[in-house]
C-alpha positions in Angstrom: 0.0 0.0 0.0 1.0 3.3 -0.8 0.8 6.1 1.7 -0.2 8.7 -0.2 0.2 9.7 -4.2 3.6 11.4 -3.4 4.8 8.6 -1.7 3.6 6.7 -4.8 5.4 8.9 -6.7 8.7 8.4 -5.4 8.6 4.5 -5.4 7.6 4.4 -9.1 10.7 6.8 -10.0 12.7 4.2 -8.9 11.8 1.8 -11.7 12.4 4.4 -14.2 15.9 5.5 -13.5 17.1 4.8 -16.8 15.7 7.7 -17.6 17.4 10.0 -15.0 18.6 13.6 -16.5 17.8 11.8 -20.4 17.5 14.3 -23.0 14.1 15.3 -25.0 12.6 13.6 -22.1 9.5 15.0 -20.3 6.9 14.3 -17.7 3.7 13.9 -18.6 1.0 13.6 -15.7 -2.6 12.9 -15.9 -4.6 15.5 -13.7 -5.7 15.4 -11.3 -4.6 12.7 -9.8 -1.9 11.8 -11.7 0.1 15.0 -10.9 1.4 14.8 -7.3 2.4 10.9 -8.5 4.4 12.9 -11.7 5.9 16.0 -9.8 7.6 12.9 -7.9 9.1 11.0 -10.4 10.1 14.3 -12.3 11.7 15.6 -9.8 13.4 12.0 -8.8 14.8 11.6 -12.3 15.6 15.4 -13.2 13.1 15.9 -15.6 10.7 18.3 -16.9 6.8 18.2 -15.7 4.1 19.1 -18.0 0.2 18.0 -17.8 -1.7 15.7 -20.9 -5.1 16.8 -20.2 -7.7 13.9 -20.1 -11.4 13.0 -19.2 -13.2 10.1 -18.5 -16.7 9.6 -19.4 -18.6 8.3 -16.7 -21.7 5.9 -17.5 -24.5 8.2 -17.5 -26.2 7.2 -13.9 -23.2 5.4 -13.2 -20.7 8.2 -13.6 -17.9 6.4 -11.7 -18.1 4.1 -14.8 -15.7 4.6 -17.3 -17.4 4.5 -20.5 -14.8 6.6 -22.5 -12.2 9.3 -22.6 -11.5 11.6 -24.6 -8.1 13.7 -24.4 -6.5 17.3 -25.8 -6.9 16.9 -29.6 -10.1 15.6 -29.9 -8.5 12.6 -28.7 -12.3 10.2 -28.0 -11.6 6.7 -27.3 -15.0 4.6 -26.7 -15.3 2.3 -24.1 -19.5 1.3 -23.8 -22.1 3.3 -25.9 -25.3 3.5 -23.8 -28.4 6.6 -23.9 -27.2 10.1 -22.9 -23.5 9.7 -23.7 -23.8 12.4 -26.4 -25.0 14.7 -23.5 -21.9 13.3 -21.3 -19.1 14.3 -24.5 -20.2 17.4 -24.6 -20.6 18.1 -20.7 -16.6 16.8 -20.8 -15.4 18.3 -23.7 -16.2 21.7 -22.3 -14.8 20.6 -18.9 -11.5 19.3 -21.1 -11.4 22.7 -22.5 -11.7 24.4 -19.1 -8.8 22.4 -17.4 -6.8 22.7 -20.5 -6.7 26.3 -20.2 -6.7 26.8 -16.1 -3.5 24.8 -15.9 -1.3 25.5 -18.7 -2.2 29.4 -18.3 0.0 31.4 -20.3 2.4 28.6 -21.5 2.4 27.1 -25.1 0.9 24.2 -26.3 2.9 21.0 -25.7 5.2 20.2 -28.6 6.4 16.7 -28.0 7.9 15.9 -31.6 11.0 13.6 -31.0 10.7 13.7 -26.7 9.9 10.4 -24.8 7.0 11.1 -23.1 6.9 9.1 -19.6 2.6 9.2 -19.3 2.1 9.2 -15.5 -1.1 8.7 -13.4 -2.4 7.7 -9.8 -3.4 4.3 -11.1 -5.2 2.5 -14.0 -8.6 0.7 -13.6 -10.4 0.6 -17.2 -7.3 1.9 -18.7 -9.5 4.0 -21.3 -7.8 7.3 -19.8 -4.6 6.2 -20.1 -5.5 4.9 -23.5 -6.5 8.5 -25.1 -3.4 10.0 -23.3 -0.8 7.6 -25.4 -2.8 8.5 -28.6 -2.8 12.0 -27.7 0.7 11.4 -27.4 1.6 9.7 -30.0 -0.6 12.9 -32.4 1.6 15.6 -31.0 5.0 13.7 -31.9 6.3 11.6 -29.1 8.0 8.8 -29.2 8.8 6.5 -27.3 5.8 6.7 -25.2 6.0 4.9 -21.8 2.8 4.7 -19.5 4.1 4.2 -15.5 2.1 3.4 -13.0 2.1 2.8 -9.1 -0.8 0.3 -9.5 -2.9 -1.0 -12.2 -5.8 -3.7 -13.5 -3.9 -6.8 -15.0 -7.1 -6.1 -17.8 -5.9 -2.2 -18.3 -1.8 -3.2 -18.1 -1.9 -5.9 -20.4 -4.7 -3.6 -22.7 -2.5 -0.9 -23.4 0.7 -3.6 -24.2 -1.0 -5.1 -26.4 -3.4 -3.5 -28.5 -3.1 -1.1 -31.2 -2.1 2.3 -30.1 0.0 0.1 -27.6 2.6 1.9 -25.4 5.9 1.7 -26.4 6.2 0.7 -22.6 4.1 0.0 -19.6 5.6 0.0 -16.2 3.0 -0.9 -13.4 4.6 -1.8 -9.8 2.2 -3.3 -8.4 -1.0 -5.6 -10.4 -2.8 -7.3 -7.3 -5.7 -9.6 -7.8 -8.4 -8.5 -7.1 -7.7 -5.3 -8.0 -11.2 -3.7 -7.3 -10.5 -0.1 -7.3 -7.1 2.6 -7.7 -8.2 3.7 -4.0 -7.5 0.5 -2.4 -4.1 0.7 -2.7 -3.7 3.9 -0.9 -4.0 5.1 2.5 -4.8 8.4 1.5 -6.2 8.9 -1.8 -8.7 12.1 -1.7 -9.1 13.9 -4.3 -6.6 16.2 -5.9 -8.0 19.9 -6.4 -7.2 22.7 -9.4 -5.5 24.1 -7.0 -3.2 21.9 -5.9 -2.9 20.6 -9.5 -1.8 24.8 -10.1 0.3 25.0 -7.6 2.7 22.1 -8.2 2.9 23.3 -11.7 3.6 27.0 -11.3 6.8 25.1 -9.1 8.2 24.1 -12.0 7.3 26.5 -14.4 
């Protein structure tokens, strides 16, 4: 179990120290969530930290279940059609748009063409987020594209190995069984505010 997402953070780093002070290399973290996890393994290997903006798109009625994503780019990767999820895409897409802006402020657009882009996030359950971010990725240049994890779904792991987009890599620590929920695996998992999401990037900005 992981104490927190920091402490997540800096345990993860540790399996990517191959990639300590590498060149055209950047952090890329999945907000919320994913960004106190990424600040730690950025600051761990000497890297740059940058945000891949992405949304899930909750089952409508069941909006903890991940029926999509979609990501910067009009990235939309579809997970389960069902009624209403026209309603949810748009509801998201504006919400996409929001955080998009509220967090990169006055900073350009990400240019990744020729970096290795390390995709970061708290955990992966459906995978579908993580999914849109590595095609997302992949549109705006990168290459390699690594997905690392603290804890993941053998399902979503094995997912984004395997199938076309696939990451170039996919480090998970930990895949328990039964994995039941990204939560579990954390003492303190509450959830990660604009705020806080400004804050560590204004840091290293």
């Amino acid at each position: 179990m992981f104490r927190d997402r920091a402490d997540a953070g800096r345990q993860l780093a540790s399996l990517l120290d191959r990639y300590r002070d590498a060149q055209r290399c950047v952090v890329l973290a999945l907000p919320r969530g994913g960004v106190p996890v990424a600040a730690e393994v950025a600051r761990a290997l000497h890297l740059p930290l940058d945000v891949l903006v992405v949304r899930k798109l909750g089952l409508p009625g069941h909006e903890e279940y991940a029926a999509g994503a979609i990501a910067v780019g009009g990235i939309h990767v579809t997970g389960e059609d069902a009624p209403g999820m026209a309603r949810v895409l748009k509801r998201e897409r504006r919400e996409l748009q929001r955080r998009e802006r509220e967090y990169r402020e006055h900073c350009a657009p990400l240019d990744l063409r020729g970096m290795t882009a390390l995709l970061v996030d708290d955990g992966l359950a459906t995978g579908l987020s993580m999914r849109a971010a590595v095609i997302a990725a992949r549109a705006l240049g990168a290459a390699p594209v690594v997905v690392a994890v603290p804890v993941g779904s053998a399902t979503a792991c094995d997912a984004l190995k395997g199938r076309e987009p696939r990451a170039d890599e996919v480090v998970c620590m930990h895949v328990p069984e039964p994995f039941v929920a990204v939560g579990n695996w954390y003492r303190s998992f509450g959830a990660t505010t604009d705020e806080e999401v400004r804050e560590i990037l204004a840091q290293w900005r």
